[in-house]
N, C-alpha and C positions, 0 to 999 in steps of 0.2 A: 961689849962695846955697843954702843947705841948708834943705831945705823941711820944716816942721814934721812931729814924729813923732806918731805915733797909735796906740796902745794898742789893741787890740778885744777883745772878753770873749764874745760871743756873738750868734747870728742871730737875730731875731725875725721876724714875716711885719709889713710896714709896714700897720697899720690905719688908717691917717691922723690916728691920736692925735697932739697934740704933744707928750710925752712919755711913752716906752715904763717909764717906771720913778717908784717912790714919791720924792717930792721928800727933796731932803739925800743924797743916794746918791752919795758922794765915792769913784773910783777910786785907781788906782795912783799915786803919788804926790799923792795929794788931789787929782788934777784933775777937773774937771766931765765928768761922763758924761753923752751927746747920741747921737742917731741919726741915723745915716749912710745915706739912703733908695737905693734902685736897686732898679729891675722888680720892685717888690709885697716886697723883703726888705727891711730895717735892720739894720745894723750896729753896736754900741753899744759906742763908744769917748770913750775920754780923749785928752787931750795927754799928752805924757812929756820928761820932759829928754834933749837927746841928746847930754849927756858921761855919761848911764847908758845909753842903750838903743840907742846906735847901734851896729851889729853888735861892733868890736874891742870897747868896753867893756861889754859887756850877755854878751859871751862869757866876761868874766874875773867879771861880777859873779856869774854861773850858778855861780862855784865858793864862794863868801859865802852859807854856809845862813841865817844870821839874814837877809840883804837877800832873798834866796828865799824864807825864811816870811812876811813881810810882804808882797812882791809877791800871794804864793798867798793870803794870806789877801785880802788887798785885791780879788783877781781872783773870790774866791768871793765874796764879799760881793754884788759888783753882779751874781752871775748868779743869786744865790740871789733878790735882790729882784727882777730881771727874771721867772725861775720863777715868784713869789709871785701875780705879774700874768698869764701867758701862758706861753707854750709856748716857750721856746729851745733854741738848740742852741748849746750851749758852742766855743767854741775854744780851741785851745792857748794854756799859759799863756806868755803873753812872745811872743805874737805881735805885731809890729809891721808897719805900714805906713806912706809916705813921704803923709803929708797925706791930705786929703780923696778923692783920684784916686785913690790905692792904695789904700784901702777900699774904692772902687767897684769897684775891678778886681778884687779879692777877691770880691765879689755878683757879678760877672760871669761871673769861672772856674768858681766854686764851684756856682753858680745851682739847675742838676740835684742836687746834692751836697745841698744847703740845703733846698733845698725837697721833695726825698724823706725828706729827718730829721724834715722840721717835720710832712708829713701823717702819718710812722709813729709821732712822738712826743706827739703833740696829744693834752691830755686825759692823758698819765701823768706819773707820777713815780719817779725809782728810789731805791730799799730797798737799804743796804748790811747784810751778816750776817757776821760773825764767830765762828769757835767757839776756844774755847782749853780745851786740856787741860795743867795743872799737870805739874809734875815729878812724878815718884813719893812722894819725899820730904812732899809737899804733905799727901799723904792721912794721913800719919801727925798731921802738927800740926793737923792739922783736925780730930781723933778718930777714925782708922782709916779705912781704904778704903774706896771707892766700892762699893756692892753691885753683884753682877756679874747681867749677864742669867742668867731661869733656864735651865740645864743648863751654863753654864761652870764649868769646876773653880774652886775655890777657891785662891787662891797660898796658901804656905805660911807659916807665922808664922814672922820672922825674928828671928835669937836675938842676943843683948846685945853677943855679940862673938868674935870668932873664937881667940881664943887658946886652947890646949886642943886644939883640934881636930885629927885625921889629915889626912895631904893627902886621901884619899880623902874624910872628911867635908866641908872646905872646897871642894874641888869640887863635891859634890854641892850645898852649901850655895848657891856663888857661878850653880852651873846654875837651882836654884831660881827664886832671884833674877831671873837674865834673862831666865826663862819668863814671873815677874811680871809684868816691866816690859814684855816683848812682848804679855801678854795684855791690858795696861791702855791701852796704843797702840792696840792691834785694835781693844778697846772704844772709846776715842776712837774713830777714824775709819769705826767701824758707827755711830755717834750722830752725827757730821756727814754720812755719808751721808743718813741719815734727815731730819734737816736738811733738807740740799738738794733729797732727791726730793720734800718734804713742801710745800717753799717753792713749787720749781719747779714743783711740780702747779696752786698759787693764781696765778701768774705768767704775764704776757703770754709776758717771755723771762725771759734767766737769763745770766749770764756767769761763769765758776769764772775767779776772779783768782789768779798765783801765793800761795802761801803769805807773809804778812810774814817780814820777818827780825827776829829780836828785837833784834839787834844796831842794827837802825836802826831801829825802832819804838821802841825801850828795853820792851818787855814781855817776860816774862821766861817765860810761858807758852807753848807751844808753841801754832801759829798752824795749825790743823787742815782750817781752812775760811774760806776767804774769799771773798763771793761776792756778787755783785749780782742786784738785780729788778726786772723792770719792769710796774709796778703802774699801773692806772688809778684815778685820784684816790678815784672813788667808791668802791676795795677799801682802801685803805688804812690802815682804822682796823680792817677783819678780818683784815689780811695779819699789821700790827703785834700783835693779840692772838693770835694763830698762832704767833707768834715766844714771845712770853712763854710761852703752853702748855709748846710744846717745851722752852725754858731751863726750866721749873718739873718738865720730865719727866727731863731727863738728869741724875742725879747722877755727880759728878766732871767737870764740864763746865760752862765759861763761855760763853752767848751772848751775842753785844753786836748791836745794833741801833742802825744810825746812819741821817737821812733823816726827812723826805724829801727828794731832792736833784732838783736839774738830773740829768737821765738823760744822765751822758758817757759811762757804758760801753755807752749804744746806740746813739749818736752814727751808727757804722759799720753798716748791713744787716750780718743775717747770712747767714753764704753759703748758704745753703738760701733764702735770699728773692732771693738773688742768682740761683740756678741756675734759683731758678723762673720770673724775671723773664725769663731768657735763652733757656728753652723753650717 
């Protein structure tokens, strides 16, 4: 007999509450989310069907983005209200275990893993940042270019159209050009630099995430900075106006601030807490 599936969203420390989470907090396929107790941790899982989540179909459903955005959003939901309450530490989404047993054995393996998250993350929250710099074209329909930090050259005003022109002009013209758009890329990525040192100076840690792809984000601005932080509760309403400063200081530059969230991007020690632990 195939022994019921179990969904898990993330680790809590077992307080002896009867439940870890605000009442009405439906998981992945609306099933009731419950705590799964073993040595001082909970585990906070649902039931799930298993003609979806048992390994063969749960590996073809991973290729169905709409049944994916639902799962994922289903999976944030209960760890953001677990967060809202306490300190978790997320797990992978579409982790699954075989019943009650294989969530324990999970608390078991994991144990050292779980409860070195839970004492580094107690008390924070992480801060997602974004910077996006427009196309070049951008700056025109907006009313002209971004002003440049002082002592950068000025790019040169581009003219109606090329026809007319010598090859020799049109080169010149087309060199101009690329000088522009490389000078305006520079300037982006000096204003997300600033950014991040600025962030990272207010910040426990810091994690630089690859760049999004616009192509699967659908955004269409170039994706300059992406970055995580990890804030303690009490900083969080200076970190978040820290953020707005900065977006109100850089023109030709979008910041976006998402969060506060469950901290997954610190989930993992960093290897410097590692090295030190081992010395």
């Amino acid at each position: 007999m195939t022994r019921e599936l179990e969904y898990a969203y993330g680790v809590v420390r077992d307080t002896g509450a009867p439940d870890p989470l605000p009442p009405g907090v439906l998981g992945v396929a609306g099933g009731p989310v419950r705590a799964v107790r073993h040595r001082g941790l909970a585990v906070l899982a649902s039931p799930v069907p298993a003609e979806e989540f048992e390994e063969g179909p749960l590996r073809a459903r991973l290729e169905d983005l709409a049944w994916l955005e639902e799962v994922a959003r289903a999976h944030q939901r209960v760890v953001n209200a677990a967060g809202a309450v306490g300190c978790v530490v997320p797990v992978g989404m579409a982790t699954v275990c075989r019943g009650e047993e294989g969530l324990r054995r999970m608390l078991e393996e994991g144990h050292p893993r779980f409860t070195g998250a839970l004492d580094r993350l107690e008390g924070r929250v992480e801060w997602g940042v974004k910077v996006y710099a427009g196309p070049v074209g951008a700056e025109a329909a907006a009313g002209g270019p971004a002003p440049a930090p002082a002592g950068a050259p000025s790019p040169p005003p581009a003219k109606a159209s090329s026809r007319g022109l010598s090859g020799r002009d049109y080169l010149r013209r087309r060199t101009a050009q690329r000088r522009a758009q490389e000078q305006r890329w520079q300037r982006a990525e000096d204003g997300a630099r600033l950014v991040h040192e600025t962030l990272a100076g207010l910040a426990e840690r810091a994690r630089l995430h690859p760049p999004q792809d616009g192509r699967l984000s659908g955004v269409t601005d170039r994706n300059v900075l992406n970055a995580a932080y990890l804030v303690p509760h009490e900083h969080s309403e200076g970190f978040a106006a820290r953020v707005r400063e900065l977006a109100d200081r850089l023109a030709g530059l979008r910041v976006e601030l998402t969060g506060p969230w469950a901290p997954y991007s610190f989930v993992a020690p960093d290897p410097a807490d590692r090295a030190r632990a081992a010395s």
